[in-house]
C-alpha positions in Angstrom: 0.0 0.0 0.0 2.9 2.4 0.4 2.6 3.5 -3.5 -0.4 5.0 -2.7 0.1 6.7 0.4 -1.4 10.2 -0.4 0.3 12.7 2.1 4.3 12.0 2.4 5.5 13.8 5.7 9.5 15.1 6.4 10.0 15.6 10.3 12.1 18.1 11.2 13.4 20.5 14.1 11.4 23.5 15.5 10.6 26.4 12.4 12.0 29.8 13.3 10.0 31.3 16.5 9.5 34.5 14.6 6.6 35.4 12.1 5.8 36.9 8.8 2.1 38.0 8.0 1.7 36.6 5.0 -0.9 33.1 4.7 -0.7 30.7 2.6 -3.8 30.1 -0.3 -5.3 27.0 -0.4 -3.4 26.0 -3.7 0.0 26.9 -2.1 -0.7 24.7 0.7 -1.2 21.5 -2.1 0.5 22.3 -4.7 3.3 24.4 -3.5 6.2 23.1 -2.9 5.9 21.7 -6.4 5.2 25.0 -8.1 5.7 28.8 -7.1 7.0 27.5 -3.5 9.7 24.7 -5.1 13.2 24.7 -3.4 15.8 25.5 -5.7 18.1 23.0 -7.3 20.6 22.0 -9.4 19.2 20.9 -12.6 19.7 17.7 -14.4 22.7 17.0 -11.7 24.6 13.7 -13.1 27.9 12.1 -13.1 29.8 11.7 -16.5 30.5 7.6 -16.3 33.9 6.8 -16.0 35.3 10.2 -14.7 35.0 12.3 -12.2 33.2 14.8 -13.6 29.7 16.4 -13.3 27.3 17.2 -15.6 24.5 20.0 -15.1 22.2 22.1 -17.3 22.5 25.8 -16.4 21.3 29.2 -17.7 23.3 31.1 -19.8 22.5 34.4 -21.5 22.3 32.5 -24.7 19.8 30.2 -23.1 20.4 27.1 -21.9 23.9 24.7 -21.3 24.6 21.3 -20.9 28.0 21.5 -18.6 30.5 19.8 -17.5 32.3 20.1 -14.0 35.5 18.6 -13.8 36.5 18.0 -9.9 38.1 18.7 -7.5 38.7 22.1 -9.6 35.4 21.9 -10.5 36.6 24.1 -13.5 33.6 24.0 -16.5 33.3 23.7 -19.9 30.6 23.8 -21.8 29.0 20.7 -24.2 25.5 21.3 -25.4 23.2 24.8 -26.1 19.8 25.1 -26.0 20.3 26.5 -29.3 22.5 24.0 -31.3 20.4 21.1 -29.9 17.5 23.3 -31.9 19.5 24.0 -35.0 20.2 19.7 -35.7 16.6 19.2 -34.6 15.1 21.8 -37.1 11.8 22.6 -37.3 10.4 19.2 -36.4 10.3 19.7 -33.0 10.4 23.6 -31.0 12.4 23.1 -27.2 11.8 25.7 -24.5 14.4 24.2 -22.4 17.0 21.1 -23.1 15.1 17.8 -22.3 16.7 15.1 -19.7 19.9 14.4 -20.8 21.6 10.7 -19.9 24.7 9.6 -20.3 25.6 6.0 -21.8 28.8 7.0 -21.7 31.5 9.7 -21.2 31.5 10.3 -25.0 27.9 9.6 -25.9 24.3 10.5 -24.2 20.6 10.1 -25.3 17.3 12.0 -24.6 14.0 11.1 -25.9 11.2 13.2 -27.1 7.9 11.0 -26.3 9.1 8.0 -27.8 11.5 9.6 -30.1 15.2 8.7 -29.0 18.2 10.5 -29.9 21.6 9.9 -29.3 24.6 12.6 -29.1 28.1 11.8 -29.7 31.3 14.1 -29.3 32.5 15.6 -32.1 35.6 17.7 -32.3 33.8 21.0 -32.9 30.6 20.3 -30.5 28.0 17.0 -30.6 26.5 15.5 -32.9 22.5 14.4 -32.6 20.7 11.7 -34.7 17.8 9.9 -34.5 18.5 7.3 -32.7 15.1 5.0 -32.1 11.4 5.4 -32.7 9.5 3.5 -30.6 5.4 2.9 -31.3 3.3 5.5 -30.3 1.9 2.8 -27.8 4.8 1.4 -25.8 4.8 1.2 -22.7 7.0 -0.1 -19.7 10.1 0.8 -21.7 13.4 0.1 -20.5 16.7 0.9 -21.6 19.7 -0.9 -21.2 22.5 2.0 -22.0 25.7 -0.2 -21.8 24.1 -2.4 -24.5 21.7 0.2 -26.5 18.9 -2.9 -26.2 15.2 -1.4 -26.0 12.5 -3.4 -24.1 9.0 -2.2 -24.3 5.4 -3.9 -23.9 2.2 -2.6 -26.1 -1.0 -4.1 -24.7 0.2 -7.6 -22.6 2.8 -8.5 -25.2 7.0 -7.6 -24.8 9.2 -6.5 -27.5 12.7 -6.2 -28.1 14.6 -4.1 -30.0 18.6 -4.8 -30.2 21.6 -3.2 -30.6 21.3 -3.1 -34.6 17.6 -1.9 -34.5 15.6 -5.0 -35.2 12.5 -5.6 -33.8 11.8 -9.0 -31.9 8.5 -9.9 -31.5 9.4 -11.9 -27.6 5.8 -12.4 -27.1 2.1 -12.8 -29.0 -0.4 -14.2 -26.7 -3.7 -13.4 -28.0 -5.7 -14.2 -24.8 -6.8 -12.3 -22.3 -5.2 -12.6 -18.9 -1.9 -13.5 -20.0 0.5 -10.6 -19.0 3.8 -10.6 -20.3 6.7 -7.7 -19.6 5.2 -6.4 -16.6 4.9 -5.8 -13.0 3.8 -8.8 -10.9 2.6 -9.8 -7.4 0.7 -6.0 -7.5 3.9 -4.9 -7.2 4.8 -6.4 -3.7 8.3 -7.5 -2.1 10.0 -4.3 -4.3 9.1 -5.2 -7.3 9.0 -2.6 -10.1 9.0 -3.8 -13.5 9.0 -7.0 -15.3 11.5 -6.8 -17.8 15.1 -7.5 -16.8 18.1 -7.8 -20.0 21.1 -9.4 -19.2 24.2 -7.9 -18.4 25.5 -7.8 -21.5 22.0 -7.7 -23.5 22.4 -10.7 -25.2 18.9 -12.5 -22.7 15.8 -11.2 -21.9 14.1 -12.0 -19.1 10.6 -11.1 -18.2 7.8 -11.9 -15.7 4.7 -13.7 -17.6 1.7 -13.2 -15.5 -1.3 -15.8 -15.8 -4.3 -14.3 -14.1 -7.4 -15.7 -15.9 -8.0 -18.3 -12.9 -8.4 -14.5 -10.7 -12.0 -13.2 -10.5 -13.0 -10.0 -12.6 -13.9 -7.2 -11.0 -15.8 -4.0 -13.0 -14.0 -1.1 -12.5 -17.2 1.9 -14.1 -15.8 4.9 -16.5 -17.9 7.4 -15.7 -17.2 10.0 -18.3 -18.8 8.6 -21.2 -22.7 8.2 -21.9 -23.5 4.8 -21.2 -21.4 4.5 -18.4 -18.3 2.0 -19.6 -17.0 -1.3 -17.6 -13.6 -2.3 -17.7 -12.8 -5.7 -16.2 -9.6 -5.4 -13.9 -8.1 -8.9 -12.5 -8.5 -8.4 -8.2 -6.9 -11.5 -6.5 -8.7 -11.0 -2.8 -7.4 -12.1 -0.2 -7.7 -15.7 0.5 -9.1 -16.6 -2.8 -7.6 -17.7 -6.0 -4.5 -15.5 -6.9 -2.4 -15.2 -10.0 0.1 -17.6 -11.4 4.0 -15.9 -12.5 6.5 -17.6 -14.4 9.6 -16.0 -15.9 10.7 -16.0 -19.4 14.0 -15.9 -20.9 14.2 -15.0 -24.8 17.3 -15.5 -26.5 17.5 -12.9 -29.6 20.0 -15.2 -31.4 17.9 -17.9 -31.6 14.7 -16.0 -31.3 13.7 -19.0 -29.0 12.1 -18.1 -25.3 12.4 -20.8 -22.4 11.3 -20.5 -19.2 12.8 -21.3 -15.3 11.4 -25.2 -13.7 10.3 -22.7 -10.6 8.0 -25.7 -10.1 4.6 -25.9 -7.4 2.4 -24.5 -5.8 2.5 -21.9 -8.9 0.6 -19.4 -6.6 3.8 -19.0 -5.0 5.8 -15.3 -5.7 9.0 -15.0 -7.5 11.1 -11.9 -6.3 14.5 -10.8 -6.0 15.2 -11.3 -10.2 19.0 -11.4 -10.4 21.2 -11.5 -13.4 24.6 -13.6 -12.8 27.4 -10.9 -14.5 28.1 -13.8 -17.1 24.7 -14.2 -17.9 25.0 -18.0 -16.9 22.4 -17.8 -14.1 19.6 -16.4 -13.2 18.8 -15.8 -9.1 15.2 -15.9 -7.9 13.7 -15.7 -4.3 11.0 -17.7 -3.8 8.7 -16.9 -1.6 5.6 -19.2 -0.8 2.3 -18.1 -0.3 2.2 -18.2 3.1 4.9 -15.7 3.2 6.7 -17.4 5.9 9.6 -19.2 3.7 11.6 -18.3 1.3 14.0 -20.0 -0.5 17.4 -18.3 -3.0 17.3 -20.5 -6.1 19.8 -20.4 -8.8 18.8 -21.5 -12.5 20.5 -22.2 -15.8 19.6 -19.1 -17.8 19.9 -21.1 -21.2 18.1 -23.5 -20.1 15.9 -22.6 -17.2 16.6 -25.8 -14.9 16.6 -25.6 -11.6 20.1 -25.5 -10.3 20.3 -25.7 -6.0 19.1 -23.5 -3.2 21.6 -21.3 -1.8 20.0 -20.7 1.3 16.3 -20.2 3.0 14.7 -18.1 5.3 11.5 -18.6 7.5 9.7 -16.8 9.9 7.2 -17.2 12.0 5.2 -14.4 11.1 6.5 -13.1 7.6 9.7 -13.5 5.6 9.5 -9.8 3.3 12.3 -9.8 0.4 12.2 -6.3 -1.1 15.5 -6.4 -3.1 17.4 -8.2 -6.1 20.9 -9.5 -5.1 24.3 -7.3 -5.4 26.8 -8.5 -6.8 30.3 -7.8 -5.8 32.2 -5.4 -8.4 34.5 -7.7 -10.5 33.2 -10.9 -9.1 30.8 -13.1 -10.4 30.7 -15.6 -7.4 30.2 -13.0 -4.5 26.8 -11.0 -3.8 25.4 -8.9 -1.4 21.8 -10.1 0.1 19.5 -8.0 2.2 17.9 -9.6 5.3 15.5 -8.8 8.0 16.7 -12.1 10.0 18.0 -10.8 13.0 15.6 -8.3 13.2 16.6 -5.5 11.4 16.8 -4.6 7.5 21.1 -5.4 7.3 23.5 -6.5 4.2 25.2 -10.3 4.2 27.8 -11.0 2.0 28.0 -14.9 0.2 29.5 -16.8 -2.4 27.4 -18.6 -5.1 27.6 -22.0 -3.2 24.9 -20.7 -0.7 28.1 -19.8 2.0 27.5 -17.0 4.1 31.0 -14.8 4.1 29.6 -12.5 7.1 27.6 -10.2 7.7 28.3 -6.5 6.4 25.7 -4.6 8.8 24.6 -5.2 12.3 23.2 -3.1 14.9 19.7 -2.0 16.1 18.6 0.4 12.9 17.9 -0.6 9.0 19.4 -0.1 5.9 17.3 1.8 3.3 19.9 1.8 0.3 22.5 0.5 -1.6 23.7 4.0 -3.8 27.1 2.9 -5.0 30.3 1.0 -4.4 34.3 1.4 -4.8 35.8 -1.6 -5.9 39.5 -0.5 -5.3 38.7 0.1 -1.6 35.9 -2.7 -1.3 33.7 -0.4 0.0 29.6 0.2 -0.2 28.3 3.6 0.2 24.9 3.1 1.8 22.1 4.9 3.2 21.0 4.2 7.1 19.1 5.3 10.1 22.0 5.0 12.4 21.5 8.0 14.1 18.2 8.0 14.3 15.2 6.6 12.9 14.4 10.3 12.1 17.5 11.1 9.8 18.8 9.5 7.0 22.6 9.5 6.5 25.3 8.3 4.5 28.1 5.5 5.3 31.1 3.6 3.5 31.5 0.2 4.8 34.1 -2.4 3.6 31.7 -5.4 2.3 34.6 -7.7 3.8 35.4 -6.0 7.6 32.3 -4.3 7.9 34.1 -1.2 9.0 31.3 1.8 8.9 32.3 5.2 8.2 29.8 8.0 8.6 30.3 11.2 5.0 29.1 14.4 6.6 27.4 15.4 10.3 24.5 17.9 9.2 21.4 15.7 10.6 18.7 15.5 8.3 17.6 13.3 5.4 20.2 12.6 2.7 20.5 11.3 -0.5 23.8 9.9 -2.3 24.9 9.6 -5.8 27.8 8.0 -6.3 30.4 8.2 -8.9 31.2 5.3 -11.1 34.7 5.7 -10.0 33.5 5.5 -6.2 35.8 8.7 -5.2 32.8 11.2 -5.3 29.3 11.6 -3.3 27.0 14.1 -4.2 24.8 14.3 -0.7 21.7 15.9 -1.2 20.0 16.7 2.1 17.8 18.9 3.9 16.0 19.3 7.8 13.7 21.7 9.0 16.0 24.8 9.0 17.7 24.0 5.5 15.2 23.5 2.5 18.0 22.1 0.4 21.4 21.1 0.4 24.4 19.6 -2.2 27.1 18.9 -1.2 30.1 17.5 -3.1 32.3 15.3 -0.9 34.8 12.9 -1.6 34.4 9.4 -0.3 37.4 9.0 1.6 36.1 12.3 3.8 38.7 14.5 3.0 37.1 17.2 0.6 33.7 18.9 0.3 32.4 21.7 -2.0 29.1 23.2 -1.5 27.5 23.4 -5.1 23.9 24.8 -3.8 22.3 25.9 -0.5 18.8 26.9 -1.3 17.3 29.9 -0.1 13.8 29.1 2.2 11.1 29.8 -0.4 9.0 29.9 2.8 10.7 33.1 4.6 7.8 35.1 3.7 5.0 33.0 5.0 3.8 33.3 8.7 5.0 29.8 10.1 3.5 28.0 12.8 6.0 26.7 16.2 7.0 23.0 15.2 8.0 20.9 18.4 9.3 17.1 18.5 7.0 14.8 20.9 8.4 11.2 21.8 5.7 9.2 23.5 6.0 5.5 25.3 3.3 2.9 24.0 2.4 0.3 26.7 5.3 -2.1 26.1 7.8 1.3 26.3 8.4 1.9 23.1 9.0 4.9 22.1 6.9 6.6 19.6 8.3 9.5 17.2 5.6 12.5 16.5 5.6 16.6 16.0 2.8 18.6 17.4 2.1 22.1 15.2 1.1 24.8 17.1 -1.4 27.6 16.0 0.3 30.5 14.7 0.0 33.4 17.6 -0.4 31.3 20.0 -2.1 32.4 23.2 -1.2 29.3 26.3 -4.3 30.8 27.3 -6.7 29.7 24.6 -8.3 26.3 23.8 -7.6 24.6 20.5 -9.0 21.9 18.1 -7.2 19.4 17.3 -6.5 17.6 14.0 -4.5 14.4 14.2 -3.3 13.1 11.1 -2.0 9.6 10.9 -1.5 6.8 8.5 0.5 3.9 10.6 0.2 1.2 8.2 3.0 -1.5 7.5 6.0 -0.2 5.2 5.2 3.4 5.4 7.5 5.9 7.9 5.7 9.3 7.6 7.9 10.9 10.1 11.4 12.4 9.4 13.9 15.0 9.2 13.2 16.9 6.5 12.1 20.1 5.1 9.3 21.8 5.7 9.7 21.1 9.6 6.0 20.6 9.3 6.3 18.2 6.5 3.5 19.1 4.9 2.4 22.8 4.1 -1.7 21.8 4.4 -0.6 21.3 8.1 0.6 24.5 8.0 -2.5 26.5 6.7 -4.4 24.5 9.3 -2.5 26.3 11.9 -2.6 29.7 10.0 -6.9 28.8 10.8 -6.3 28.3 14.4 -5.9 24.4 15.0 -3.3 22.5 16.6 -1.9 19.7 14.1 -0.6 16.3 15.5 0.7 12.9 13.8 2.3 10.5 15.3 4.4 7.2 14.0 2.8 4.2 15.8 4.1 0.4 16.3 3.2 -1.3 12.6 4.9 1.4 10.8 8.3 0.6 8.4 12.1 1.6 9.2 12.5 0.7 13.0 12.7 -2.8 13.1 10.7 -6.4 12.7 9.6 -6.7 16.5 8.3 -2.6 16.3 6.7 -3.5 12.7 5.2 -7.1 13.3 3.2 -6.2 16.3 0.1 -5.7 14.2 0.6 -9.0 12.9 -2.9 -10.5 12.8 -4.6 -7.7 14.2 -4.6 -4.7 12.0 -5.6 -1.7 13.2 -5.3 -3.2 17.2 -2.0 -2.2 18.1 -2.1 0.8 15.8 -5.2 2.2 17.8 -3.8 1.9 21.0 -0.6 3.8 20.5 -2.6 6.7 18.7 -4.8 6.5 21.9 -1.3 7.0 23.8 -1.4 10.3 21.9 -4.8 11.7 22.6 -3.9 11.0 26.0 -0.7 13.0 25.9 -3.1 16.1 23.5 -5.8 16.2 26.5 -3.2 16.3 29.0 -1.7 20.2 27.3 -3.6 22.7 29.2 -4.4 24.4 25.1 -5.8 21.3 24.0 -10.0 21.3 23.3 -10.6 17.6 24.3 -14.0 18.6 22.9 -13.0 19.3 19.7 -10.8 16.2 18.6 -10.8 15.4 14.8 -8.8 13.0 13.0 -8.0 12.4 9.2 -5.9 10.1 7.1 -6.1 8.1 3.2 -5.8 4.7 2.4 -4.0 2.7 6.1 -4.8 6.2 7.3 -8.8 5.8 6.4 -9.1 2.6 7.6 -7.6 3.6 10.7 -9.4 7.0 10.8 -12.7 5.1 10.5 -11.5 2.7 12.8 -11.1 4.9 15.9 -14.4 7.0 15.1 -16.0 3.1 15.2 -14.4 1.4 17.7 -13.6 4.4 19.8 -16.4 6.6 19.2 -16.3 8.9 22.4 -12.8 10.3 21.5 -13.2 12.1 17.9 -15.9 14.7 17.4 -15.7 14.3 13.9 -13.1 12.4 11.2 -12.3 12.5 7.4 -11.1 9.2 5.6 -10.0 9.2 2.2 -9.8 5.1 0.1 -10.5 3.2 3.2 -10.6 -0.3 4.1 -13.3 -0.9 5.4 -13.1 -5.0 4.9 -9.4 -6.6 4.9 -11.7 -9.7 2.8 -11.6 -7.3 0.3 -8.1 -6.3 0.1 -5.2 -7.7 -2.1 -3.9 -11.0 -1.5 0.0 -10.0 -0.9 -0.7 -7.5 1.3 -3.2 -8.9 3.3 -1.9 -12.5 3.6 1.6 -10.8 5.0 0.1 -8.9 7.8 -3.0 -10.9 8.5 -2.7 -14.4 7.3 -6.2 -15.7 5.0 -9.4 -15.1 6.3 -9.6 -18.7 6.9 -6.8 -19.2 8.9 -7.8 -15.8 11.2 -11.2 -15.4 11.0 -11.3 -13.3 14.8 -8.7 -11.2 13.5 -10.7 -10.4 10.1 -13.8 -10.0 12.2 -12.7 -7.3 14.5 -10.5 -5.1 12.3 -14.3 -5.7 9.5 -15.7 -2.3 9.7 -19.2 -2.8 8.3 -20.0 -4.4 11.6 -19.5 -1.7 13.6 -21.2 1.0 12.0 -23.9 0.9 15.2 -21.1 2.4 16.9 -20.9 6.0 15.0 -21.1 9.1 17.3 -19.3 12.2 15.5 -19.5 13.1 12.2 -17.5 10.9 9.7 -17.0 12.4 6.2 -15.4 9.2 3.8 -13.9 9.7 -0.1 -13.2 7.4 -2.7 -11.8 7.6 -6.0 -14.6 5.6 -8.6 -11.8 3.6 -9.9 -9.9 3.3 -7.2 -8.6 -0.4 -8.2 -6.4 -0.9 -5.2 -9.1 -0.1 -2.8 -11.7 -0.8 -4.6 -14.8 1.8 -4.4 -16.9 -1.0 -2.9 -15.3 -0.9 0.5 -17.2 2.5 1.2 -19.8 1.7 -1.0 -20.7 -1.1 1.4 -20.3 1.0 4.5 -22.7 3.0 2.9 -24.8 0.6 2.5 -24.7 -1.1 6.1 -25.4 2.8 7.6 -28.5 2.9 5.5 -29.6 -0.5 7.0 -28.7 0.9 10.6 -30.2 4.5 10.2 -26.7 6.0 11.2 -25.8 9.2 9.0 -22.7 9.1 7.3 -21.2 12.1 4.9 -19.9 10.9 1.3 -17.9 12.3 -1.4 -16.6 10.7 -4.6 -13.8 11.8 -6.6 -15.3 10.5 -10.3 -11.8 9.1 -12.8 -9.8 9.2 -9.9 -7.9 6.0 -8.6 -6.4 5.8 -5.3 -4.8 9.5 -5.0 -6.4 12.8 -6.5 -3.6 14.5 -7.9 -2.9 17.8 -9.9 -5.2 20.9 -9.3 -8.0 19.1 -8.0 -6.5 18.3 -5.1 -6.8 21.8 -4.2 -10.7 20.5 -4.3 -9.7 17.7 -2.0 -8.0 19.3 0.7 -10.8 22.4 0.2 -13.4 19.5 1.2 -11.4 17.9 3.9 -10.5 21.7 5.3 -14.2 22.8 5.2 -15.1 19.3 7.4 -13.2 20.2 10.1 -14.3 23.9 10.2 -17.9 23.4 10.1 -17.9 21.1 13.0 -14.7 21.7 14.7 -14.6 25.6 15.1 
């Protein structure tokens, strides 16, 4: 569910105590940070493979540049203008600014213009830019494979291939419905992405083929044309009949496609696809459905037999594989696995005989990235919580001692690219007091250049007091959250209260980053006289197995009583309206929004959920089954988290909205509830957002957040 969480939030440090007078508008509250209110940057910020160098576009007074930054000089030269790149395209195509610009190499990079590709080579007197690939009109899911220049794309359920000499491979034709080839699987569970995957050196393509004509249709209405249109959509529910995956491996040379013995039960998930650097093997986890086992296969890529497990890994509750192996640079007998098994998200290094070499990370905190390696000094440069599940910082660790070394002190939340050499970081990072940050440091710590540090596109703006709250849940955990003030605040005075949360499983929606606030809606709220709250309960991703699986079975349990904790800490502030509680949240957040106002109706005077579960029967098998087992196996954990039965229990005034094709949770959830409050003459308020999915994005969320806003001021002020 975490690629539909609606409202991301940074955590931060306090915001300046001092004010300005200006407000923000409803639309700068939503949209922002993405428009008029945007940080600055560094555009189209890359590193040239191969050197050390930097590339950026900048403004020039002849327009725009492609430069290069050569460091540690950093000295520049220019490579591409805005106005050459115009003069080879001619009039076919008019460019108000130079489009994204990769490299393949450090003498040749490619942009494309829709599906128009172009390549640009280094010439003595400037680049040169040809056509380089037009793909169909209708391709989707394209990927590129630059070292190679192979092009993998699917139109409808089929997957084609075009190679290095521009021929077209037709890889797959099925003609019937329900046969998916080329794309994302498993609803795009355990980290998966994509389903096409070329070999390293392009000469294999493997895909995922997806049967799902054994999963029941569901009718997913288009509203916007007269009769109302149904589109069937495949929706495996949770403990029914799910999808079946293979994988596929077409060899262009032959034009022949075989595919991996990943033998039975075929309901069973493959994750973790992995490319051998010779191309002789292909690495799958497999994970069965139970989600409780998982075995590390290895199979002959030519001719898909099974080969041996390396290695499995139960668990009582839920095995969760969320990344493809690493191989070690310059080996192809050495990877790098990721692991939960002792508890916390941390790198092991083995060999391909299924020996474990030792373990890279350990400690009481998570890994969250692999950004680059140096294979002269055997290091990884990876992104942890460390410090604090709050902040995000970067380390070098040797994959063979384990010996961590923190880049850079500022806390905050950083980001890392890493050269191809492995001598140079760029660190992007921001907290509460600096909107943006990049840095330029070298790996081995002795050098840094500051490239940008953005100005606070905010100073203008009158900004609400920002404070960080840690609270202890009833086994003494503690429990991360930030409590808003009101701007011109009088102690005096009591205050409504808005509590925002989400708390579902692989989500972490507090950390240090800017706004303080992490959200500027939060901050008009308190502009409008309330008090914002949000809080990161037990269930939620980044801190640990034991912290996240103690909802297993029981969603929404746990979850409740540590956002109880923190009603109990808002009534205890002598500025708090215990009167005038609301709560709001989308998707995890609705369910659990609707699940206090249900199952703890005398707390909340009124509550806004947005996609909610109301039903976890009704909910996608992988996610489900991880976190709740079937519905057959936990039928008392189903029945008290099942929100149509408690719709008896309403007291405050509960607005709920759904997107009418909302194919992740599907419109029928609050349909039903609906339903059920008309059979128990209990008044509920309903909106729908008609074409809208899970999310309502673009300039009618303006309308979104103007309905959710209006909610809490007609029965909250």
């Amino acid at each position: 569910m975490i690629r539909f969480f609606l409202l991301f939030v940074s955590f931060s440090f306090c915001a300046p105590a001092f004010a300005q007078q200006k407000q923000f508008t409803m639309e700068e509250a939503v949209l922002g940070m993405n428009t008029s209110l945007a940080r600055e940057d560094l555009k189209q910020l890359n590193w040239i493979p191969g050197e050390n160098s930097i590339s950026e576009v900048v403004k020039t007074p002849y327009g725009g540049a492609l430069v290069r930054r050569k460091l540690p000089q950093i000295s520049t030269d220019t490579l591409l203008r805005l106005s050459e790149l115009q003069k080879q395209l001619g009039s076919k195509y008019t460019l108000r600014a130079l489009p994204p610009i990769e490299w393949i190499d450090n003498k040749e990079a490619f942009f494309a213009l829709g599906n128009n590709y172009f390549i640009c080579s280094a010439a003595a007197n400037g680049w040169n830019i040809k056509e380089w690939r037009d793909l169909p009109g209708e391709a989707e899911n394209v990927v590129l494979q630059k070292s190679t220049k192979r092009f993998a794309y699917t139109i409808g359920n089929n997957l084609y291939l075009i190679d290095a000499a521009g021929k077209t491979h037709t890889v797959t034709s099925d003609k019937e419905a329900g046969i998916v080839n080329g794309r994302s699987v498993h609803r795009n569970e355990f980290g998966i992405d994509g389903g096409i995957f070329l070999s390293p050196k392009g000469n294999y393509l493997a895909f995922y083929r997806m049967d799902e004509r054994m999963v029941e249709d569901y009718p997913i209405v288009n509203w916007n044309v007269t009769p109302a249109a149904v589109h069937l959509t495949k929706y495996p529910f949770a403990g029914r009949t799910s999808h079946e995956v293979t994988l596929g491996v077409y060899n262009p040379s032959s034009g022949k496609t075989i595919f991996l013995d990943t033998g039975t039960p075929k309901d069973h998930y493959l994750t973790s696809v992995t490319w051998s650097p010779d191309e002789q093997f292909i690495y799958l986890a497999i994970l069965n459905r139970e989600q409780n086992h998982l075995w590390l296969n290895q199979y002959n890529a030519r001719t898909g037999a099974f080969i041996k497990t390396l290695f499995e890994e139960t668990d009582p509750k839920y095995v969760h594989p969320q990344h493809s192996l690493t191989f070690i640079p310059g080996k192809n007998d050495e990877f790098i696995w990721w692991s939960q098994r002792d508890g916390f998200m941390h790198l092991y290094r083995y060999n391909t005989r299924g020996k474990l070499l030792n373990q890279i990370t350990k400690g009481d905190w998570v890994v969250t990235e692999i950004a680059g390696e140096s294979e002269k000094r055997k290091e990884l440069y990876i992104i942890s919580t460390k410090e604090s599940p709050l902040d995000r910082h970067i380390y070098s660790v040797n994959w063979e001692s384990g010996k961590l070394r923190r880049l850079g002190s500022d806390p905050g939340t950083h980001s890392a690219g890493v050269s191809t050499t492995g001598d140079y970081v760029i660190d992007r990072w921001s907290n509460g007091n600096a909107p943006r940050v990049i840095d330029m440091v070298s790996t081995t710590g002795k050098w840094k250049q500051n490239l940008l540090t953005a100005k606070d596109p905010l100073a203008a703006y009158q900004r609400p007091k920002i404070e960080n709250v840690t609270i202890k849940a009833d086994d003494g955990t503690p429990l991360y959250g930030k409590l808003i003030y009101p701007v011109n605040f009088d102690a005096t005075k009591k205050y409504p209260v808005i509590v925002y949360l989400y708390n579902g499983p692989n989500v972490q929606i507090i950390s240090n980053g800017f706004p303080a606030s992490g959200n500027l809606w939060y901050e008009y709220m308190a502009q409008h006289g309330y008090v914002i709250f949000t809080m990161e309960g037990r269930g939620s991703a980044n801190r640990g197995m034991k912290f996240e699986q103690a909802t297993f079975r029981k969603l929404g349990t746990v979850e409740m009583e540590d956002q109880l904790k923190g009603v109990a800490y808002l009534k205890s502030l002598p500025f708090v309206d215990a009167s005038r509680l609301g709560v709001h949240g989308w998707s995890y957040g609705g369910f659990m929004t609707t699940s206090l106002m249900l199952r703890h109706p005398e707390v909340f005077k009124c509550g806004v959920a947005g996609g909610p579960v109301m039903d976890w029967k009704m909910y996608e098998v992988m996610y489900t089954e991880r976190y709740m087992d079937t519905p057959q196996e936990n039928p008392e954990g189903y029945e008290e988290a099942n929100l149509l039965t408690k719709v008896k229990n309403l007291k405050g005034k509960l607005l709920l909205i759904h997107g009418t094709i909302d194919s992740t949770v599907v419109w029928q959830h609050s349909v039903n509830f609906v339903k059920q409050c008309v059979d128990n003459n209990v008044q509920v308020d309903y909106f729908v957002y008609p074409g809208y999915e899970h999310n309502v994005r673009g300039r009618d969320r303006v309308h979104l957040m103007q309905k959710i806003t209006d909610y809490f001021d007609e029965y909250l002020k």
